[in-house]
N, C-alpha and C positions, 0 to 999 in steps of 0.2 A: 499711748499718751506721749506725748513730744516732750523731749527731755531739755531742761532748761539750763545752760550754764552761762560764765562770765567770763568776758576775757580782757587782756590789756593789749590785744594784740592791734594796729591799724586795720583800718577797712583793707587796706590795699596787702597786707603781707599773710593776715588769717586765709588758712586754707579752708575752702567752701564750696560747695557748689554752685553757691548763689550770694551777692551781699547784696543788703539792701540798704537803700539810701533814702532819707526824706529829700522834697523838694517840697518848697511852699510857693503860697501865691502873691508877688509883690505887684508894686504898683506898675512897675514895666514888663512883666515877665515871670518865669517862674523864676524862685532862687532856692541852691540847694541848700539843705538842711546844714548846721553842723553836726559834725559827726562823720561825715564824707571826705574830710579837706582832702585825706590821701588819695582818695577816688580821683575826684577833681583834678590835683596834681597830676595824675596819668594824665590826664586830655588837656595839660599844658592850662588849664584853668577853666577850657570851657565847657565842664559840665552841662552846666546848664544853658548856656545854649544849643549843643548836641538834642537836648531832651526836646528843648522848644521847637526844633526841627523836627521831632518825632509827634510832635502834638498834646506835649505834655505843657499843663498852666498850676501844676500845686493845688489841682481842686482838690476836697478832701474826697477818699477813696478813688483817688485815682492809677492806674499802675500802669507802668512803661516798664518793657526788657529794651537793655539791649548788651551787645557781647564788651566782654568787657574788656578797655585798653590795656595796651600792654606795660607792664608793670603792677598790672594787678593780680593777682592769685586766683582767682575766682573767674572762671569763664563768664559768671554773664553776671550785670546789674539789672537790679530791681529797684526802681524810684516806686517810691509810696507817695500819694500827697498828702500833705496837711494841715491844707486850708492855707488862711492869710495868713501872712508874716506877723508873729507878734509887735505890738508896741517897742519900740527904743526900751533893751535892757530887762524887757521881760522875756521869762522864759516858755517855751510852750507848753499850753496845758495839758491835766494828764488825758484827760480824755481825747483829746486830740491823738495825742501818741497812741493809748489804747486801739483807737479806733483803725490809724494805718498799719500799725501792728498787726492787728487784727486781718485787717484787706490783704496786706502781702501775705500773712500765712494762709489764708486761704487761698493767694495765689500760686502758693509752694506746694500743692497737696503733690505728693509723688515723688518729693523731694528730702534725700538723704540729710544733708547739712547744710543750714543759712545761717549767714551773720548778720543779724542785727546793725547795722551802724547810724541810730537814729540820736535825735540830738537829747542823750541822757545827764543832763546838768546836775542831779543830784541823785538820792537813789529813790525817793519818791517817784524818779522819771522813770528808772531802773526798772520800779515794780510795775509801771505804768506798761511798758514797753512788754514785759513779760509776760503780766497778763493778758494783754491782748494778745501774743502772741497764742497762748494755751488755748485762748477763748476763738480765737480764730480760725485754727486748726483742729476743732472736734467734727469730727465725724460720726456718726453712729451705723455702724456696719454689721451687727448682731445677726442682723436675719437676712444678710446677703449671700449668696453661695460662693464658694471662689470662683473665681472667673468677672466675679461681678462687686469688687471689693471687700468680700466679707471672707471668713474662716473654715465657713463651711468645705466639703469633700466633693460636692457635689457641684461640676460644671453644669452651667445651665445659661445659653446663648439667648433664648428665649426672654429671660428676665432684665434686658434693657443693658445698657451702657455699664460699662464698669465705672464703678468708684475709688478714684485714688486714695492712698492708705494717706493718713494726715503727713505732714513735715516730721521727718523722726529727731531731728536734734535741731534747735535754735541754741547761738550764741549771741549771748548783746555784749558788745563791743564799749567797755568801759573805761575810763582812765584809771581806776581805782578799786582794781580788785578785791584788792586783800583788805579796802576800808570792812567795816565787820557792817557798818547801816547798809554797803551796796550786797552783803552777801544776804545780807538777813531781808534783803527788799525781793532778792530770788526766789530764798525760802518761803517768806510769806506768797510772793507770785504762784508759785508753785501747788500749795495748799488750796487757794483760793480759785487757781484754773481746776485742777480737780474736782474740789468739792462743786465748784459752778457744773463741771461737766458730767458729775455721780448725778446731781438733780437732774441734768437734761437728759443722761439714759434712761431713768425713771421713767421721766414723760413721755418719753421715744418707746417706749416698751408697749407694745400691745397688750390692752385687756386681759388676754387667755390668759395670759403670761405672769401678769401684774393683777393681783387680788389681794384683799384685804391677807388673807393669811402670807399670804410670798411676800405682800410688801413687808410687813412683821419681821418674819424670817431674815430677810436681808438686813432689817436693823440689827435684828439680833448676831448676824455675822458681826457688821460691824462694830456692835459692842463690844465683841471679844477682842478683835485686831486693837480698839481704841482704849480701854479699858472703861466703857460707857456700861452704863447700871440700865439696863435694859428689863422692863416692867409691860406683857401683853395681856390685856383682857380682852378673853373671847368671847363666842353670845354667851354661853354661860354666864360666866361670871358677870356680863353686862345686866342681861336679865333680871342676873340675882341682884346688883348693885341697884337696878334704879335706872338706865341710860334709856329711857325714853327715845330719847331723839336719836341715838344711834340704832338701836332696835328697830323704833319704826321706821328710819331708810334703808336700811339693810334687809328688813324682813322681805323683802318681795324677792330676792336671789337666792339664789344655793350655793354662794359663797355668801357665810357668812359673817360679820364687823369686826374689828376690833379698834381698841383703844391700844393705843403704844407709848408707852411715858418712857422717853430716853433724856437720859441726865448725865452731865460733865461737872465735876465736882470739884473745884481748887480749893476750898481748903473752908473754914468756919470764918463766920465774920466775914464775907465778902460779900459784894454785892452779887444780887440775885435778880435772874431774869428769867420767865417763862414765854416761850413761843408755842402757837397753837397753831395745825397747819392744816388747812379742809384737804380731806384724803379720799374723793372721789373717785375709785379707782374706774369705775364707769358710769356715766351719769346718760340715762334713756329719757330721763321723765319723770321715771314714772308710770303712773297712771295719767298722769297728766303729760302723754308723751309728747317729748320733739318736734317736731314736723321735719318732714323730709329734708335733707341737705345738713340739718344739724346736728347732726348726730357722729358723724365721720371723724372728728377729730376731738372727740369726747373721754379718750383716754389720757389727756390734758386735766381733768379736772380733779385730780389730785397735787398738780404744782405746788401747790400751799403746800403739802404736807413733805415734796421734797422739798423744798427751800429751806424751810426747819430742819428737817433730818441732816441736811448738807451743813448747815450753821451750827448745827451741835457738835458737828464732826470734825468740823474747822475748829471752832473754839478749844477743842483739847487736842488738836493737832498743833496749835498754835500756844498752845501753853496757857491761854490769859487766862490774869488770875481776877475771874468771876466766874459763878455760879450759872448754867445754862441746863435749863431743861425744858426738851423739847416735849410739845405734846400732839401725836398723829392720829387725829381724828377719821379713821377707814371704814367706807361702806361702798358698795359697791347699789345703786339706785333704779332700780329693774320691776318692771309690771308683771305681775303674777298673781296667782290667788290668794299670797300673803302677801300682798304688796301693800302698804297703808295708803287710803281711800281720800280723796278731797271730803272733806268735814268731819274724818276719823280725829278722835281729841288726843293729844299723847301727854304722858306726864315723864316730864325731864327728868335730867337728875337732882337738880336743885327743888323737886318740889311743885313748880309751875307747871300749869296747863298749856298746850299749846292747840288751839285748833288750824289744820291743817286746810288751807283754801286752795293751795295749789303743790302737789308733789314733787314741781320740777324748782320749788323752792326751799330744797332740801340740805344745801351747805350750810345754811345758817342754825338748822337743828342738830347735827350730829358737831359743830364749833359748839354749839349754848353745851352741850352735854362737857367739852373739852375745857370750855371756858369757867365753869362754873368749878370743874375738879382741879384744872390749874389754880383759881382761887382760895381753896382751901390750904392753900401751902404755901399763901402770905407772901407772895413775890413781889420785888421794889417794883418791877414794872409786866405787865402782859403785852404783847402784839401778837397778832391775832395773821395768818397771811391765808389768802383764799382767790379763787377764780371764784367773786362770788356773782356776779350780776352782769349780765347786758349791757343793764345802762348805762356801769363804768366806762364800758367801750363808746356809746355813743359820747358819754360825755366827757372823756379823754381820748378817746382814740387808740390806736392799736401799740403805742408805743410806751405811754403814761400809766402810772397806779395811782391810786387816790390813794391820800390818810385821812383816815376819819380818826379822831378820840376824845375822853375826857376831861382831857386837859389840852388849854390852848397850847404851852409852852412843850410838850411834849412832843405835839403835833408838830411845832416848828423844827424842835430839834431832831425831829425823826428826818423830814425832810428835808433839811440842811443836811443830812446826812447823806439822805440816798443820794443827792446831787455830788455830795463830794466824791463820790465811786463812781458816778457813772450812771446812774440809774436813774430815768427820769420819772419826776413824782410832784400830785400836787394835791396841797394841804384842801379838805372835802368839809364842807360846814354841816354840822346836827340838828338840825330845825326843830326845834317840840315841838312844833305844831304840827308835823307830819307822823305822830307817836299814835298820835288820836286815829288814826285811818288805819291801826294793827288794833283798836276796840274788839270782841268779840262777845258775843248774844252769852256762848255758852262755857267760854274758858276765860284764864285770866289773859290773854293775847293769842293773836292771831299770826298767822308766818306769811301776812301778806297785807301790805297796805296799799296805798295811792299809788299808781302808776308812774304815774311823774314825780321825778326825784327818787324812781324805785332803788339807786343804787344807797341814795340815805338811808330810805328807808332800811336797808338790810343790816346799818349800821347801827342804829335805832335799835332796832329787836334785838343785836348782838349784845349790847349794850346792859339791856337784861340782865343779862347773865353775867358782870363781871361784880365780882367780890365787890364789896362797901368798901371805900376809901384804897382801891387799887388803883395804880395810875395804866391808863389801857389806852393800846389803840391801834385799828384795822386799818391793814393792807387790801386792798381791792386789786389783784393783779390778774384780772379777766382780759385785759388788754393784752399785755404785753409779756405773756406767761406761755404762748403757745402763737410762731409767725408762721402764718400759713403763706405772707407772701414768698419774695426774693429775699438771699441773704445781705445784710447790709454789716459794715464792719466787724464786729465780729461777733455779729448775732448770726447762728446756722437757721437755715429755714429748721421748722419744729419746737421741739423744744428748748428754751432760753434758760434755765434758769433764773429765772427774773426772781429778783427779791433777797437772793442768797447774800452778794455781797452787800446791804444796807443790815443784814440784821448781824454779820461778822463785825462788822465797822459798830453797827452798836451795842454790841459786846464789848468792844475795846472803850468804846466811850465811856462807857458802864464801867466797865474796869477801872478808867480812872478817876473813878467819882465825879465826872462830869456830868451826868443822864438825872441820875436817879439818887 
């Protein structure tokens, strides 16, 4: 993990092996950022036209080296872009910074020490700058051999190009160290690239690897390190309780479910939130299997269940004072001769029937089992986070998550949230009328309606299952939870953690009796 500090030092006199500079995109030219002025002063002022000779215009993620003039510390510059010049007197936004943050440390991979010198105005920008920086430099190296960027002992030329080890120390370059908002915006950067990047090894974890009981296990480590009250129900106990829906997706493997209730505790009388995360640690089908080409990057379909585990872990890393408990809904979804059958009926834990039409629609039965036992324990609010549906994707795209919920004003404020971090989202309507098309002959609902609008629908059936007079409401993050494209600022191809920072942020929101 790339280690994150502050300094007061100038761009020009911090020793580095690299500093990096914004450049933006103005109406004539590129122009540089502030934050460089001492750069610039080496090249007598012209910066930025040096760069515009090198073919640099301030698009965003754009990156230019070049060696750096004399009087500066640092053998070589790195211009980041970021984008157009703001408006007269406004400052840049954070996601803007995030974002070239982000691009230059992934252009550092291999690189001992870079200073930051982007234009950080307050320490919102601080944290902005930071984070990107964590989030841009993750790598996931696990199952590399050395030779080929990873740990292992075992040189192997065979297994493709080496992977540089991420940037080992970032400094951002601030006027105002020792303020306590610019150190405390580090501290939180710091928790929040982590925990972003605990979800993405999750997801980066193969199968074998990753099953319902390891996933468990690792919360349970982490409870101990956090002091988090970590609670696993295996099939046993599932069995015994009642879990329908977890039993019957699970039953068709030989690893088999559990249920993970992890909870961060601040104190009585505080506000209280539960998150429920789909924990598909493999998803085949089914009986209702895949079709060829889909299946390959199917160890993604427990995202949900990191993004919650990551936000619980944040939340009591970061001290706030609200109530967070996560709930990890784990099976693993596999065809076998115990594997439950398209028109097998299952009975949840709440009581209701479900008949089953298609098995590869299986997120939304082991959530209703999560959903229903979060319910019982009277939380101000539930969000629910899941790779649950296809259609999410066609109908947002690979970047977007929907919010579906119960409530309109919830729904706004959920997504006024994710925007303000960074995370693009948009608010998903509930149609009754498409409730009618989950009717079933011989249960009380079916796990399968209308085809068009299938990703409402999934939200509909969720819906089901949340406690009488809870305020609730589902993340769809099938888009943007697993990039099988190129990397783009500082999203790594793979795994994204998508979702993590919206449900930290509304923790704090929640905290301050603003949410709920």
């Amino acid at each position: 993990m790339t280690a994150l500090t502050l300094s007061t030092s100038s761009a020009a006199t911090l020793r580095a092996d690299i500093v990096v500079v914004g450049v933006a995109k103005g109406d004539k030219g590129p122009v540089v950022a502030p934050g460089a002025e001492s750069v610039a002063q080496a090249v007598d002022g012209g910066l930025a036209a040096v760069l515009e000779t090198l073919g640099a215009g301030g698009g965003e993620g754009e990156v230019t080296k070049l060696p750096a003039p004399a009087g500066v510390k640092a053998p070589v510059v790195l211009a980041v872009g970021l984008g157009p010049v703001p408006a007269d007197g406004e400052a840049y936004e954070a996601e803007a910074l995030r974002r070239a943050a982000g691009v230059a440390a992934r252009a550092l991979r291999g690189t001992k020490k870079a200073a930051f010198a982007l234009p950080v105005a307050d320490a919102a920008a601080v944290e902005a700058v930071g984070t990107g920086v964590l989030l841009g430099a993750y790598v996931f190296t696990e199952y590399r051999t050395a030779g080929n960027g990873g740990n292992g002992k075992k040189k192997d030329k065979a297994a493709g190009d080496s992977v540089k080890a991420p940037l080992a120390e970032a400094v951002v370059l601030c006027g105002k160290p020792r303020d306590a908002a610019c150190k405390a915006a580090v501290e939180r950067a710091t928790v929040l690239g982590e925990e972003v990047n605990r979800a993405r090894d999750l997801i980066n974890t193969p199968p074998n690897d990753l099953y319902p009981a390891s996933f468990a296990e690792k919360v349970q480590a982490a409870g101990k390190e956090y002091g988090l009250k970590v609670e696993v129900l295996d099939e046993k106990a599932l069995a015994k309780g009642g879990y329908g829906g977890l039993m019957g997706v699970g039953g068709g493997s030989a690893r088999q479910p559990r249920l993970v209730r992890v909870s961060y505790t601040a104190g009585k009388n505080k506000p209280s939130l539960a998150y429920v995360g789909k924990g598909i640690t493999y998803d085949s089908g089914g009986i209702s299997l895949k079709p060829a080409g889909h299946n390959e990057t199917m160890k993604c379909d427990m995202s949900g269940a990191a993004a919650v585990f990551s936000a619980v872990v944040a939340a009591a890393r970061l001290g706030l004072p609200v109530n967070v408990t996560g709930w990890l809904a784990l099976a693993e979804n596999m065809p076998s001769g115990s594997a439950t059958r398209p028109g097998d009926v299952l009975r949840m834990y709440s009581g209701k029937t479900v008949e089953v039409l298609n098995t590869d629609a299986e997120g939304r039965l082991v959530l209703a089992d999560a959903l229903t036992r979060a319910s019982e324990e009277k939380p101000d609010a539930i969000v629910d986070v899941a790779t649950l549906t296809g259609a999410m994707v066609l109908a947002l795209g690979h970047r977007t998550f929907g919010i579906m919920a119960n409530d309109d004003d919830f729904r706004a404020a959920v997504h006024e949230i994710a925007g303000s971090v960074g995370e693009q989202a948009w608010p998903m309507p509930m149609p009754a009328d498409l409730r009618k098309g989950m009717d079933s002959e011989v249960a009380d609902i079916a796990n399968m309606g209308e085809r068009m609008g299938g990703g409402l629908v999934a939200g509909l059936f969720l819906k089901e299952f949340v406690g009488e007079g809870i305020t609730w409401a589902h993340l769809d993050i099938a888009g943007p939870a697993f990039n099988e494209s190129a990397p783009f600022g500082y999203t790594p191809k793979g795994g994204t953690g998508s979702a993590v920072r919206t449900l930290v942020a509304l923790a704090e929101q929640a905290a301050g009796g603003e949410l709920v």
